[in-house]
C-alpha positions in Angstrom: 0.0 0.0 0.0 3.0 2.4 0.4 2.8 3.3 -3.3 -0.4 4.7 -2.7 0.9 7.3 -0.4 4.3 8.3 -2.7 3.8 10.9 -5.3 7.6 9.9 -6.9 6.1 6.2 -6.7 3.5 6.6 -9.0 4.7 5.3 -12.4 5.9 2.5 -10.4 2.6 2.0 -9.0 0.6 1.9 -12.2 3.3 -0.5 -13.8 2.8 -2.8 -11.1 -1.0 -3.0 -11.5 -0.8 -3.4 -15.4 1.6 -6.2 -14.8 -1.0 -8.0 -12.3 -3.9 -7.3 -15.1 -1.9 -9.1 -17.8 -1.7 -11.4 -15.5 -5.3 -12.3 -15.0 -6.2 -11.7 -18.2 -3.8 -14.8 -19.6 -5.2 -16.5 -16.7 -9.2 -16.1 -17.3 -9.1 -15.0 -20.8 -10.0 -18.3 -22.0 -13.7 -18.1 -19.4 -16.3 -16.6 -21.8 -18.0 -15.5 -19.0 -15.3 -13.8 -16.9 -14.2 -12.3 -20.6 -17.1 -10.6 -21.3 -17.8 -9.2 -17.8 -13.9 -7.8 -18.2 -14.9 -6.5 -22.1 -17.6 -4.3 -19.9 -15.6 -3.4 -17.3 -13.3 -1.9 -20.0 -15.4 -0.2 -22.1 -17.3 1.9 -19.4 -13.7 3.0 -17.6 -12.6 3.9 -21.0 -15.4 6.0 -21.1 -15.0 7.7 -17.9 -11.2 8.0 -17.6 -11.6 9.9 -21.4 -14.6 11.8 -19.6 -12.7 12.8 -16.4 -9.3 14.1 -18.6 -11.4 16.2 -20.8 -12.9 17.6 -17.4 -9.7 18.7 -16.4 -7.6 21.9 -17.6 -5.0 21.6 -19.7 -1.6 22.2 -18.0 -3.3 23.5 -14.6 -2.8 19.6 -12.9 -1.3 16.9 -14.8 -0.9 14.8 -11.5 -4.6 15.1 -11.4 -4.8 13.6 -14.7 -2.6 10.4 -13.4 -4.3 10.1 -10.4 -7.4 9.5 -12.5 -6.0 7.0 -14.8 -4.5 5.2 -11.7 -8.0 5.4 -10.2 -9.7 4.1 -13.1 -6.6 1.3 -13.5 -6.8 0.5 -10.0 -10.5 -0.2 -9.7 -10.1 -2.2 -12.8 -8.3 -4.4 -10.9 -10.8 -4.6 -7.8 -13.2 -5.6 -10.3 -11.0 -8.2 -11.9 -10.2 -9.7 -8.5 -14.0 -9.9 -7.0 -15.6 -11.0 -10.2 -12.8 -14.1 -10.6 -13.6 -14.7 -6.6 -17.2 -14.6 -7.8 -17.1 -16.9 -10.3 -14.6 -19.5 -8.6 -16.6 -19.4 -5.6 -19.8 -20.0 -7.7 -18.0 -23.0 -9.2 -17.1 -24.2 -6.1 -21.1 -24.5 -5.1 -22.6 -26.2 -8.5 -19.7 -28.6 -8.1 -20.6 -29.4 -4.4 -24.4 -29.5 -5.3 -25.5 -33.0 -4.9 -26.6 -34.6 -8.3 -28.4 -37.9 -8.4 -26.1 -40.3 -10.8 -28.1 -43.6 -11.8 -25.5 -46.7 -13.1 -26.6 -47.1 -16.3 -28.2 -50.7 -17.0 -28.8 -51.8 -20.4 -32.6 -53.1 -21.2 -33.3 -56.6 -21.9 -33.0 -58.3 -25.3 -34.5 -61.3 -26.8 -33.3 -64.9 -25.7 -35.0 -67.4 -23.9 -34.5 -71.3 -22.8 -35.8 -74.3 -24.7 -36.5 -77.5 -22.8 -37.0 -80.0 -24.7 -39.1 -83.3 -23.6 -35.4 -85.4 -22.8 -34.6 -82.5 -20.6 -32.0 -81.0 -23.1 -32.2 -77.3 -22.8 -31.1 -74.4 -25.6 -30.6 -71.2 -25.2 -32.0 -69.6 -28.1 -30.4 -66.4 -27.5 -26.7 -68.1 -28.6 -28.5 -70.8 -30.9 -27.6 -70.5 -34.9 -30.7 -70.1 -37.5 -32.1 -72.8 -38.8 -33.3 -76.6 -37.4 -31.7 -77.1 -33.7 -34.1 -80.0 -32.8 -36.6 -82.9 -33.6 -38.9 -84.5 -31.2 -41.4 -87.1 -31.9 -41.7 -86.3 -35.3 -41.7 -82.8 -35.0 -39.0 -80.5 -36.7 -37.8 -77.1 -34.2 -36.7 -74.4 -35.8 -35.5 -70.4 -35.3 -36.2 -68.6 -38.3 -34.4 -66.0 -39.7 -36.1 -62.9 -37.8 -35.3 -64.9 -34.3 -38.7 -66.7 -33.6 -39.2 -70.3 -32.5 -41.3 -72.2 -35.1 -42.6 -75.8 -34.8 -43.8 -78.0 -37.8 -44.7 -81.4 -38.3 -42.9 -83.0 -40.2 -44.7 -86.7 -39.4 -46.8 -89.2 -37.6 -46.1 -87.8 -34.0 -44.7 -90.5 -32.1 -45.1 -89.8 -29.0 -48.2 -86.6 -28.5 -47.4 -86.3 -24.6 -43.8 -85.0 -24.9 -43.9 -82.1 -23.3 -41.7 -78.3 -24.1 -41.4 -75.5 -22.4 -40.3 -72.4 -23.6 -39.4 -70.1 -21.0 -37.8 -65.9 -20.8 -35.5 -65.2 -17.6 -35.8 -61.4 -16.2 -34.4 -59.3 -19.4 -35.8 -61.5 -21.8 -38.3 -61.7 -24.2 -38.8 -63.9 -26.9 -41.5 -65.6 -30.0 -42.5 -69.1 -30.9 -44.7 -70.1 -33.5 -46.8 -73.2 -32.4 -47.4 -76.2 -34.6 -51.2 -75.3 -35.8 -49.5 -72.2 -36.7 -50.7 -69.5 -33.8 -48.0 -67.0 -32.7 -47.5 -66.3 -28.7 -45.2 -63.3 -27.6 -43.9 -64.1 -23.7 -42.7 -61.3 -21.8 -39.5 -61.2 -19.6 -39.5 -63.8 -16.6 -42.6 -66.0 -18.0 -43.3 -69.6 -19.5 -45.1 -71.8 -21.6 -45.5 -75.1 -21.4 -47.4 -77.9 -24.1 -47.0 -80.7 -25.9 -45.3 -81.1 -29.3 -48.7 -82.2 -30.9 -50.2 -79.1 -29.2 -53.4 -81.3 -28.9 -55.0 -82.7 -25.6 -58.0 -84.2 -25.5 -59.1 -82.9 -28.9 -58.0 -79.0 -27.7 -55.2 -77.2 -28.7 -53.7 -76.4 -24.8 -50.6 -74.6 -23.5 -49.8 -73.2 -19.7 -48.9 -70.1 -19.3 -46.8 -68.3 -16.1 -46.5 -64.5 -16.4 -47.5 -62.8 -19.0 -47.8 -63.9 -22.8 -49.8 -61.8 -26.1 -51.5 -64.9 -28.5 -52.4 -64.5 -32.2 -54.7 -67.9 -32.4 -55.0 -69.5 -35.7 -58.7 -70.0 -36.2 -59.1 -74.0 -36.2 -62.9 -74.4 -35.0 -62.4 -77.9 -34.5 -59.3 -77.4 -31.7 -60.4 -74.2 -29.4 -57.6 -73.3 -27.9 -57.2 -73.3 -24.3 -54.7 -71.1 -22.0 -54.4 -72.4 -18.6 -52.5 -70.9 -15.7 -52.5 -71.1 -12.0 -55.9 -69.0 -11.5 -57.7 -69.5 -14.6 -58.2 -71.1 -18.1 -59.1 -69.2 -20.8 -61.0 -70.5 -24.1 -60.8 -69.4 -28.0 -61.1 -70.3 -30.8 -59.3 -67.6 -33.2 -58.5 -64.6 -31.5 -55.9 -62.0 -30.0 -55.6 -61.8 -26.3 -53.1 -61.2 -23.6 -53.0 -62.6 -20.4 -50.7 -61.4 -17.5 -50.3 -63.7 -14.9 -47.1 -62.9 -12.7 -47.1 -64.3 -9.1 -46.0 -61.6 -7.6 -49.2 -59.9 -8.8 -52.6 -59.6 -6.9 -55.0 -59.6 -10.1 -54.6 -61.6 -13.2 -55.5 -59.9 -16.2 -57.0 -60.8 -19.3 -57.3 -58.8 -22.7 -59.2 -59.0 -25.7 -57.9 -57.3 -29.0 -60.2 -58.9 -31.4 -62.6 -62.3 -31.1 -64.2 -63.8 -27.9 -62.8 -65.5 -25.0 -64.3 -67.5 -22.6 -63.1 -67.5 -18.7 -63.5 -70.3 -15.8 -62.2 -69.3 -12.7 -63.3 -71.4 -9.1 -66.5 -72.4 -10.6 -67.2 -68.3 -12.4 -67.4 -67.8 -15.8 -67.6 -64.9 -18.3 -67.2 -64.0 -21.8 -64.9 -61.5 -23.0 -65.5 -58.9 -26.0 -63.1 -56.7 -27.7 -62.3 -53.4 -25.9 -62.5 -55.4 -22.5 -60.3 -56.5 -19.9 -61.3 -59.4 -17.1 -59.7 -59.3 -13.6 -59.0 -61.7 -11.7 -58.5 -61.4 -8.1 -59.5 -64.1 -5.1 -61.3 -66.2 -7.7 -63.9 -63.5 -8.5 -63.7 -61.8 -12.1 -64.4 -58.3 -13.2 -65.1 -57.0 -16.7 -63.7 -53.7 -17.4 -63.6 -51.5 -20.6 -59.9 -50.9 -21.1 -57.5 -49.6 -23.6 -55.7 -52.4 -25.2 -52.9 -50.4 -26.4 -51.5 -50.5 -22.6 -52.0 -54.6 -22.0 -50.0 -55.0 -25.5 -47.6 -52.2 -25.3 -44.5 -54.2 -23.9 -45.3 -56.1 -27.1 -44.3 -53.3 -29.1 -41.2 -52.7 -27.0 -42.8 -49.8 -25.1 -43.5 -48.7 -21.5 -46.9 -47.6 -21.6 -48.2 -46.8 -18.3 -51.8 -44.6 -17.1 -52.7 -43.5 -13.8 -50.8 -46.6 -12.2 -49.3 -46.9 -8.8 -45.2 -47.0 -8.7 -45.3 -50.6 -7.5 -46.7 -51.4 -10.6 -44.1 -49.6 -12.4 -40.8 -50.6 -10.8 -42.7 -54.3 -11.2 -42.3 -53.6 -15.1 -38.8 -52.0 -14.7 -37.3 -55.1 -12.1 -38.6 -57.9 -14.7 -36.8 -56.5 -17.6 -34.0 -54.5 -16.5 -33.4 -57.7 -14.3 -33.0 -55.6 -11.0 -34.1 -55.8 -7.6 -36.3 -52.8 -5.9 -36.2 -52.0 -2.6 -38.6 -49.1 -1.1 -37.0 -46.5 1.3 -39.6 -44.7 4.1 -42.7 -43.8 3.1 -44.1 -44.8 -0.6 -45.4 -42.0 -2.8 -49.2 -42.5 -3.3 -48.7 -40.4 -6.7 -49.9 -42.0 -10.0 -48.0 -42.1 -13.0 -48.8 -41.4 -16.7 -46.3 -42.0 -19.4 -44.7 -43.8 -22.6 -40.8 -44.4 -23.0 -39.1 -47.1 -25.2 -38.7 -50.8 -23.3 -34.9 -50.4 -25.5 -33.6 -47.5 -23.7 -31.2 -47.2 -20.4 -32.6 -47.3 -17.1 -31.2 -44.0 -16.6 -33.7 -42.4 -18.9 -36.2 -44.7 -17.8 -35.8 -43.6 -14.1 -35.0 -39.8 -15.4 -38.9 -39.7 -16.4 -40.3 -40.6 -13.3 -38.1 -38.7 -10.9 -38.4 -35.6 -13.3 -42.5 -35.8 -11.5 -40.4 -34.8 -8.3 -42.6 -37.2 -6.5 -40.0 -40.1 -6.4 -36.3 -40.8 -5.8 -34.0 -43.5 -7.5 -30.8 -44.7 -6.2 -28.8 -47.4 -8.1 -26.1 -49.7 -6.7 -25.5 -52.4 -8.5 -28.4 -54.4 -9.4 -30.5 -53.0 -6.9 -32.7 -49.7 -7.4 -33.5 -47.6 -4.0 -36.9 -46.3 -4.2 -38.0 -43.2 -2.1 -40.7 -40.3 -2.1 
């Protein structure tokens, strides 16, 4: 500060402050920010330094004059030094501001596990194209676009051999029965039935979880869908039926056709447009949009006014995670459509973004809380 009260130290003074600006300017010149609050800061001193000289009389106090440039140079340099305290402190605080990071999972794929009658199982996932089994005069096959396709080729030898076709978490996959009707099964599900397909004069499969059929119209064969609640009866149609465990009501959906439903001695028939519940052997008809009971057909998550159980049910099963609930659950519902192919991360992203749940990943396990 002693250069401050010198008059002989002046030019000294003004040199050393010019040399602590250059300084800072190689040090923040590359900060757009700090540069253009500094491109300011110059512009308006320039004016007022060339204001105050004019103001001034020529000859009558030239130390006056310096003073003023020193002044002007001088607060320059108080500027310069609270404005880059400014913006490093600033930095300091985003940087400390605590951001939610979700490990990234990738979404599930299609594969699933053939077992055949001899107990041989394939994983379809790794399997070539083309035939990868016969049994009892049936030929197995994965065509080209990835499905499962059965065909008899003969006399079936032995009817009663039994498959099952079944996803893990993560998986999904196709088959296309002998009498020619296609069944979509969604991550962690099954179906089990015989190579012949026929029992008893009906075409018959068991289903756990949750499976979309296209029937092939065969009025001679209905086709029966039995799981642990219910059994379902067609004779062409398209239907879904989700039957998890883990869930209280079995649901059943009509796209197109008629079903018929026998559950502990109840019965009801099905139209388009409808969706049958299932709950403690008792069955409710609802009208329903399909487009949500099929959307994870279509590789979506399609969800309305449902619960967040519901939800993180849909995320664990194919992101093949476990959830655990933290405190309180939110009784929000959610509303909302995002692709069954993208990262949890965006997945998660969505609902938190509502600001009426939190996510917390580690590992394989997602942290729910409100």
């Amino acid at each position: 500060m002693r250069y401050f009260q010198l008059d002989e130290d002046q030019e000294v003074l003004k040199d050393l402050i010019i040399g602590v600006l250059e300084i800072e300017d190689e040090r923040y010149e590359t900060d757009p920010a700090i540069a253009g609050v500094l491109a300011k800061v110059d512009r308006d001193l320039f004016v007022q330094i060339h204001e105050s000289a004019q103001a001034v009389p020529e000859g009558k106090n030239k130390t006056l004059k310096l003073w003023l440039q020193i002044a002007a140079v001088a607060a320059v340099l108080a500027v310069v030094y609270i404005g880059v305290y400014f913006f490093n402190n600033q930095s300091e605080k985003v940087a400390t501001v605590p951001v939610t990071t979700v490990h990234d999972i990738k979404p599930g794929d299609f594969g699933a596990t053939l077992t055949l009658a001899n107990g041989r199982k394939i994983s379809l996932a790794n399997a070539s194209k083309g035939e990868i089994g016969r049994e009892s005069g049936i030929v197995i096959t994965k065509s080209g676009d990835g499905k499962l396709v059965y065909r008899v080729s003969e006399k079936v030898s032995d009817p009663n051999a039994s498959n099952t076709l079944s996803t893990a978490r993560g998986e999904t996959y196709q088959v296309r029965l002998p009498d020619g009707s296609l069944v979509y099964l969604n991550a962690a599900s099954s179906l089990t039935y015989t190579t012949s397909l026929i029992e008893n004069g009906k075409r018959v499969v068991t289903l756990s979880g949750e499976g979309y059929f296209e029937v092939a119209k065969d009025k001679q064969h209905p086709f029966i869908v039995k799981t642990d609640r219910q059994e379902v009866e067609v004779l062409g149609t398209h239907f879904n039926i989700s039957s998890y465990a883990d869930d209280e009501i079995e649901k059943t959906t009509l796209l197109e056709g008629s079903v018929k439903l026998s559950a502990s001695g109840n019965y009801k028939l099905l139209r388009p447009g409808q969706q049958a519940r299932l709950s403690a052997g008792k069955i409710k008809i609802i009208e329903t949009d399909t487009d949500l009971a099929v959307a994870w057909k279509n590789n979506e998550f399609v969800v309305e006014s449902e619960h967040i159980e519901t939800i993180m049910k849909m995320i664990s099963r194919w992101y093949n995670l476990e959830v655990v609930y933290v405190g309180e659950k939110t009784t929000q519902r959610f509303s909302g459509k995002v692709s069954r192919f993208d990262k949890l991360s965006k997945v998660l992203e969505i609902v938190e973004s509502t600001g009426e749940a939190h996510f917390d990943v580690k590992g394989r396990t997602v942290y729910v809380s409100k």
